[in-house]
Backbone bond lengths (Angstrom), bond angles and torsions (degrees), N, CA, C in turn:
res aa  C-N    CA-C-N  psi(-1)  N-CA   C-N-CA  omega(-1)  CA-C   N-CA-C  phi
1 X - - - 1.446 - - 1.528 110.45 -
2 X 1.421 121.25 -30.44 1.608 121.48 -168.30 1.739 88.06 -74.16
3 X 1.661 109.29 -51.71 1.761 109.69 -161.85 1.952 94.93 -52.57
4 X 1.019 131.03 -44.90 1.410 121.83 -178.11 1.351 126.82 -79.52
5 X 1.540 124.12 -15.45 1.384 118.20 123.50 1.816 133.32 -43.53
6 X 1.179 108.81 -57.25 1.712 114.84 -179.96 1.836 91.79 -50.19
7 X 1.044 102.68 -72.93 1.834 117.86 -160.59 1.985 94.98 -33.80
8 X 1.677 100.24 -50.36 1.693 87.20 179.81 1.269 113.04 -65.45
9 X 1.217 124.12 -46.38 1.571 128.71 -179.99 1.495 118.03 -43.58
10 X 1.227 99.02 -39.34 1.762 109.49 -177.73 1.880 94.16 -78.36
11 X 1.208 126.26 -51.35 1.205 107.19 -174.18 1.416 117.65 -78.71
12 X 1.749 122.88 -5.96 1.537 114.57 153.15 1.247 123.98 -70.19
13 X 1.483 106.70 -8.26 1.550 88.24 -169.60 1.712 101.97 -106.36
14 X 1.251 112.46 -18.70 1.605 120.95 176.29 1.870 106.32 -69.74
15 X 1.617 116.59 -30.86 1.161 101.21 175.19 1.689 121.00 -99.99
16 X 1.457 103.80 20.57 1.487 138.31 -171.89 1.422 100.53 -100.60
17 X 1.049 94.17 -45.64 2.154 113.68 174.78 1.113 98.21 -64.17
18 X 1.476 127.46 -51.05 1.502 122.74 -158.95 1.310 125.09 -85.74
19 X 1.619 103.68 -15.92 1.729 105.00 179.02 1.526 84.19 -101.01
20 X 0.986 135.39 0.18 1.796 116.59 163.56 1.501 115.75 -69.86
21 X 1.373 101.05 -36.15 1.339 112.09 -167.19 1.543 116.33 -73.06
22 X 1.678 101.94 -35.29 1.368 109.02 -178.08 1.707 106.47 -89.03
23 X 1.137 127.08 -15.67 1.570 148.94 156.22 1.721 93.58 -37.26
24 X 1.054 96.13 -86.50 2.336 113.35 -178.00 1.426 93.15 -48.44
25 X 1.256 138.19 -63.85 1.064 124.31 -173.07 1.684 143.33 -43.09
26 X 1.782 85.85 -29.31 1.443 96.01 170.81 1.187 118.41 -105.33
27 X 1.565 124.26 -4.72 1.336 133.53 161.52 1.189 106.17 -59.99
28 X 1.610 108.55 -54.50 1.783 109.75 -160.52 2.237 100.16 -60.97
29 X 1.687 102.84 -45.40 2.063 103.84 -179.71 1.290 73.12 -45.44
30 X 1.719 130.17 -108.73 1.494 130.16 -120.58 1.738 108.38 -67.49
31 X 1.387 107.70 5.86 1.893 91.50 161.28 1.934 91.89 -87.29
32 X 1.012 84.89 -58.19 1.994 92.38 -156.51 1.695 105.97 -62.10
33 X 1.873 115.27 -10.44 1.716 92.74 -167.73 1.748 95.06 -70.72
34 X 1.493 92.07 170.83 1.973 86.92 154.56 1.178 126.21 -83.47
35 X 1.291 131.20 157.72 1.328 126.50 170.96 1.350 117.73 -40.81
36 X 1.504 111.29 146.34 1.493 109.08 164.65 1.402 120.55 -62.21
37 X 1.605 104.41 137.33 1.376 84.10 160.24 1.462 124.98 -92.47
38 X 1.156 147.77 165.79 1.920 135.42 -145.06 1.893 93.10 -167.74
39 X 1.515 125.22 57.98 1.581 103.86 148.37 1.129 136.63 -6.36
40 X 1.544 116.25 -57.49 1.278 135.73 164.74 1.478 147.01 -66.72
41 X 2.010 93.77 2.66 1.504 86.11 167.72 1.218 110.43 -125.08
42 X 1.168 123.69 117.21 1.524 137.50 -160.60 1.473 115.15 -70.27
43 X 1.583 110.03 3.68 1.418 98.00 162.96 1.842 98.40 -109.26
44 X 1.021 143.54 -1.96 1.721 144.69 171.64 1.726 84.84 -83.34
45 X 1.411 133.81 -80.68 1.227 135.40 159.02 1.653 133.79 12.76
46 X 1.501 102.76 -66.02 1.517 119.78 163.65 1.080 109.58 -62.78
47 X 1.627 135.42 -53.16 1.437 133.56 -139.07 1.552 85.58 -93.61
48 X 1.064 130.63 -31.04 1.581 144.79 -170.24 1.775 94.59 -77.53
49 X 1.250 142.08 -22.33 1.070 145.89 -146.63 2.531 92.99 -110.11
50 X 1.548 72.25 -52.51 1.858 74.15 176.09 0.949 114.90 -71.84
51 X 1.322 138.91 -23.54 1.841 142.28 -175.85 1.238 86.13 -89.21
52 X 1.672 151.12 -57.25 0.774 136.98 -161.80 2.102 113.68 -42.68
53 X 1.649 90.76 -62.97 1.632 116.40 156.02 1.266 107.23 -14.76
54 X 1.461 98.69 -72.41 1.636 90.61 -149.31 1.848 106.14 -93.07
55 X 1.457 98.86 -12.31 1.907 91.64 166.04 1.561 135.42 -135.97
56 X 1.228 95.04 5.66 1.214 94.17 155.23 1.956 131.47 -136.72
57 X 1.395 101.66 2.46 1.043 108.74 164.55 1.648 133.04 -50.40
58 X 1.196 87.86 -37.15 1.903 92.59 177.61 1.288 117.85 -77.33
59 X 1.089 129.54 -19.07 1.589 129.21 157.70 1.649 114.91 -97.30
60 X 1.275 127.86 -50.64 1.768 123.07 166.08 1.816 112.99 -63.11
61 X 1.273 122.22 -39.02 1.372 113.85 166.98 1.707 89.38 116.23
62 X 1.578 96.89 141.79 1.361 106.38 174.67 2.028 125.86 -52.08
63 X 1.391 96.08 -21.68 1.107 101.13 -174.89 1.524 101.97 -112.70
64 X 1.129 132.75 17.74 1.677 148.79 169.89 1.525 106.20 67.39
65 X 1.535 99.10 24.17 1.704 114.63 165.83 1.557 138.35 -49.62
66 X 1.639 90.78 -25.10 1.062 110.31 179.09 1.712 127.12 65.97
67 X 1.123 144.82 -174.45 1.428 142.20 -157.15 1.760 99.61 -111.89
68 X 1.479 116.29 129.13 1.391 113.02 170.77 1.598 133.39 -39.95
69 X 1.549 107.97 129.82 1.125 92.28 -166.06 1.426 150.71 71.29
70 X 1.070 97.70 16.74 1.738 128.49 -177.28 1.345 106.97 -30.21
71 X 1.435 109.11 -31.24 1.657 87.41 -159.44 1.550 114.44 -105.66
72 X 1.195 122.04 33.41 1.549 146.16 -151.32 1.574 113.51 -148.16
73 X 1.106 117.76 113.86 1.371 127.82 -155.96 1.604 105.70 -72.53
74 X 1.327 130.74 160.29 1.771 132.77 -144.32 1.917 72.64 -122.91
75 X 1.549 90.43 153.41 1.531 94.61 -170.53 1.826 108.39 -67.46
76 X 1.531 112.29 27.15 1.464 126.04 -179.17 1.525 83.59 -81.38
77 X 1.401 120.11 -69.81 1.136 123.62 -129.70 1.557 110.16 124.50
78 X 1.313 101.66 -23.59 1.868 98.66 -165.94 1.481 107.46 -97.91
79 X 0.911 127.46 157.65 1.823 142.08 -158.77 1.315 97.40 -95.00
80 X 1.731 129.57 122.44 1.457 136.08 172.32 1.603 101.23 -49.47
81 X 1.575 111.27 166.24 1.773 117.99 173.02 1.492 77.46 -73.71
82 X 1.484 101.71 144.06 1.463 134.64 136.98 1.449 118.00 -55.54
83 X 1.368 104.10 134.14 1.798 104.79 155.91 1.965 117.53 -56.60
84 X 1.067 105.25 156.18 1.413 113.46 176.18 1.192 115.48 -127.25
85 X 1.542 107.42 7.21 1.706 115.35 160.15 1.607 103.79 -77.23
86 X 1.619 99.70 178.19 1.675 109.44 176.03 1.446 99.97 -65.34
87 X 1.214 158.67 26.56 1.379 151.03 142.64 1.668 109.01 -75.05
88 X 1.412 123.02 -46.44 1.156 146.97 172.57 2.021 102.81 -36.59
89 X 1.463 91.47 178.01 1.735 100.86 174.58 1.502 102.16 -118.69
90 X 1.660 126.32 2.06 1.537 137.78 -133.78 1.661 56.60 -78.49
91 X 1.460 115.03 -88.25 1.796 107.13 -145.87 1.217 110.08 -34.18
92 X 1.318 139.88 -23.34 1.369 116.63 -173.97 1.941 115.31 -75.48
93 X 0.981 104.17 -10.52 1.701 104.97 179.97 1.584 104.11 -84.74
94 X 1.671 90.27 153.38 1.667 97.97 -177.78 1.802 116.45 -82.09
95 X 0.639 142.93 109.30 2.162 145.76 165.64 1.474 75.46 23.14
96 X 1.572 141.89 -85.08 1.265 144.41 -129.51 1.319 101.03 -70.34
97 X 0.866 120.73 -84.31 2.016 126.34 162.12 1.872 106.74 -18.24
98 X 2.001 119.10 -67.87 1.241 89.39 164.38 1.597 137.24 -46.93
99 X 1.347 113.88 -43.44 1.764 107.23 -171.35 1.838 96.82 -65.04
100 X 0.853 126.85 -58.26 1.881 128.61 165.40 1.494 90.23 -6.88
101 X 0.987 108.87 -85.15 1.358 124.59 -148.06 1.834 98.14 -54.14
102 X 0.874 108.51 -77.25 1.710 112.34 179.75 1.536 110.34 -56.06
103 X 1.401 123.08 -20.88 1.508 106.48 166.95 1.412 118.49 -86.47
104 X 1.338 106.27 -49.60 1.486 112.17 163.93 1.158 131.36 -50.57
105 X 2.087 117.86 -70.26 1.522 113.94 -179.83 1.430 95.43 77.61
106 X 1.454 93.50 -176.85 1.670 86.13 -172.78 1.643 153.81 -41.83
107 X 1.516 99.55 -6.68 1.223 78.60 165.54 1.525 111.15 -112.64
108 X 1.312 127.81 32.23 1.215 139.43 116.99 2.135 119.17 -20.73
109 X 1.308 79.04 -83.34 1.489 108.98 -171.75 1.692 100.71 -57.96
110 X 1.016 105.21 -41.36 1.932 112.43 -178.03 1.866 96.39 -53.74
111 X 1.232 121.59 -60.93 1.421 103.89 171.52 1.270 125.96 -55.72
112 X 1.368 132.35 -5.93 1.610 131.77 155.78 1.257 97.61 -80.07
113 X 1.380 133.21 -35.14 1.593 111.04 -171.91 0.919 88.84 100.48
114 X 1.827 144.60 7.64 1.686 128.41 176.98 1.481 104.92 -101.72
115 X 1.326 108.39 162.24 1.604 100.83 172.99 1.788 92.91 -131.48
116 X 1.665 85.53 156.71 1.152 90.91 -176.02 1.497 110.42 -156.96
117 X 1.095 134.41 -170.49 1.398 129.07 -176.67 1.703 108.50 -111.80
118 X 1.378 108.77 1.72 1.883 103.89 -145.49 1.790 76.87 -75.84
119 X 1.508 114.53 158.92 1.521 108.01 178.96 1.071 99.92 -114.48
120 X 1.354 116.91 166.87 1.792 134.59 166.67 1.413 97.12 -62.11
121 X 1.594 100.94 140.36 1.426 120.24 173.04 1.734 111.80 -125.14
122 X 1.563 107.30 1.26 1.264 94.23 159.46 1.519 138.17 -67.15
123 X 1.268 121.79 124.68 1.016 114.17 -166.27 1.566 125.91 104.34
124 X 1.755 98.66 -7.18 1.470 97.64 -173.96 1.955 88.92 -135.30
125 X 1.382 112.62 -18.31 1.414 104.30 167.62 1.675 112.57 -122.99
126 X 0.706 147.14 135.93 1.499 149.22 -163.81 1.865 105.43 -87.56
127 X 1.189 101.27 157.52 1.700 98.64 -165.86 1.448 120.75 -63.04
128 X 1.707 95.00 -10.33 1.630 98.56 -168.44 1.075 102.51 -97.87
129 X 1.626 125.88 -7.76 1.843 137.56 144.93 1.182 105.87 -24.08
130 X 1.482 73.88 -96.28 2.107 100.72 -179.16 1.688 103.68 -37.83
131 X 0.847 137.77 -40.16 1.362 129.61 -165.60 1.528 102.10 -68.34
132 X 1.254 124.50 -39.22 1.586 156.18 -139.90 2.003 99.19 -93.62
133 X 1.613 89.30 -53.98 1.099 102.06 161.87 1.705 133.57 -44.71
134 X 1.605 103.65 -69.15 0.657 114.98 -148.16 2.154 101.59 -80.68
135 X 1.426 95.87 -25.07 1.699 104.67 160.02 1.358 120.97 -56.31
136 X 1.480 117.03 -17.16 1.152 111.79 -174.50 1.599 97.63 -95.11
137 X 0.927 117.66 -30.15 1.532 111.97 177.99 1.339 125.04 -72.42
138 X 1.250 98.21 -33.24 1.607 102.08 163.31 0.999 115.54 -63.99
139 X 1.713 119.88 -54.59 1.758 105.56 -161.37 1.639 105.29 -73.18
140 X 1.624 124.38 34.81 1.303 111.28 -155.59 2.064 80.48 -113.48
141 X 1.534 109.47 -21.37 1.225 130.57 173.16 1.653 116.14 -33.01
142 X 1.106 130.19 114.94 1.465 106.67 157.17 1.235 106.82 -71.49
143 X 1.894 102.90 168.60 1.301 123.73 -144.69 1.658 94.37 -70.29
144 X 1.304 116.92 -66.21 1.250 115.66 170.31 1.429 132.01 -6.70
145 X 1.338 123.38 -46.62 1.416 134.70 166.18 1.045 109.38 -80.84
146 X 1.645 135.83 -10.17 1.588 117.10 -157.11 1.522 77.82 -102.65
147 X 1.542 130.18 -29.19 1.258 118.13 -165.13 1.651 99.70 -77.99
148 X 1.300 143.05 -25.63 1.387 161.65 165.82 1.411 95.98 -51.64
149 X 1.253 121.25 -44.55 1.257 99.52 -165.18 1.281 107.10 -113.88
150 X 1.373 136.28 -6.71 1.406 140.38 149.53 1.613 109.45 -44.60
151 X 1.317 95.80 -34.95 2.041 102.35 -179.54 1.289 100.49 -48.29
152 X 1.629 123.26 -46.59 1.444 115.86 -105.47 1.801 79.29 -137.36
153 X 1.404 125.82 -4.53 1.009 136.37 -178.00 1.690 129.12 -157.53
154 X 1.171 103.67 41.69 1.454 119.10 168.16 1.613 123.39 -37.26
């Protein structure tokens, strides 16, 4: 009778172990994931709208128009900003590839073999920036593409 007491005890405390473990586990994703990015919430949206302003507007264009001729190399060698409207290729990349791109910057782009001028912002915008950012560019999307790219990026 004691051994079938111990035997439960040992298996409360092993499945006591195990929701601890899976407990830390999801503490440790939601410290370390990145922020969502959220089109749809108009306060990530706004704040994503003023960083946009103040850092990347002057090379993508106030209206995310981007620089003439984008797709034709500047007598650098280096590739104009792209639009990040539906003229752009931005919707076709997945959230993971965008934050790349804005944390990294070129040496992002150095593993395509493209050069470009856009710079690393890690370290100078925080993830919940870029996240902020990058909602604002989306919700700038007509719907048509957001549903295209909801397909293609769940």
């Amino acid at each position: 009778m004691n051994g079938g007491k111990s035997r439960a005890m040992t298996w409360r405390m092993a499945l006591a172990g195990i929701a601890l473990a899976i407990g830390a586990g999801a503490v440790w994703w939601m410290v370390n994931s990145p922020p969502r990015i959220d089109s749809g919430d108009p306060r990530q949206v706004a704040l994503g709208e003023t960083i946009y302003r103040a850092q990347c507007a002057r090379c993508h264009g106030v209206n995310l128009e981007g620089q003439p001729d984008w797709r034709s190399p500047l007598s650098t060698g280096r590739l104009p900003a792209p639009p990040h409207d539906e003229t752009g290729h931005t919707w076709h990349h997945p959230d993971d590839v965008l934050r790349r791109i804005v944390t990294e910057g070129p040496a992002f782009y150095a593993t395509l073999g493209v050069k470009t001028d856009m710079p690393a912002f890690e370290g100078k915008l925080s993830d919940r920036d870029i996240a902020a950012v990058l909602a604002y560019i989306k919700s700038r999307w007509p719907p048509i593409i957001q549903e295209r790219r909801a397909q293609t990026n769940p």
